[in-house]
C-alpha angles and dihedrals in degrees: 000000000000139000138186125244153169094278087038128262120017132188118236100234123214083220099054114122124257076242090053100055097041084056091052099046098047090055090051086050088061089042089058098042081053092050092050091048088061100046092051091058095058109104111217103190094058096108082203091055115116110254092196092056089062095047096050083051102053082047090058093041086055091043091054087047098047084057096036086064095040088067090039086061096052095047081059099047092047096047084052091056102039102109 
C-alpha cells in the first residue's frame, strides 16, 4: 500500500503504529475536507470553467479516498490482530 505524504509517497507499513495510522488517516481526512472545498467551488455552470480542473479535482478526491481506506484497512488489520 501506498500513501501520500508530505515527502511524497509512503509506504503503509505493516509495522506502523495504531498511532501511526490514526495520524495518517486523520490528515488525509482534512485533505479530503480541502479537496471538497475546492470542488465545491467550482462553478459548473460557468461555461468558461475549466473542465479539466475538475477533472484533475475528482481524481485527487478518489485518490484521497483510495489511500484514506487503505489505512483504514490497516487499522483494521492491526485492531484484529492486538491481542
Amino acid at each position: 500500500f501506498f500513501l501520500a505524504s508530505a515527502g511524497g509517497l509512503a509506504q503503509v507499513s505493516p509495522f506502523m503504529s495504531m498511532d501511526e495510522l490514526r495520524r495518517e488517516a486523520r490528515r488525509l481526512e482534512h485533505t479530503l475536507d480541502a479537496e471538497l472545498m475546492q470542488l465545491g467551488r467550482s462553478d459548473l455552470s460557468d461555461p468558461g470553467a475549466s473542465s479539466g480542473g475538475v477533472e484533475a479535482r475528482t481524481r485527487d478526491v478518489q485518490a484521497s479516498l483510495t489511500r484514506l481506506q487503505e489505512v483504514n484497512d490497516a487499522m483494521s488489520r492491526a485492531a484484529s490482530a492486538a491481542p
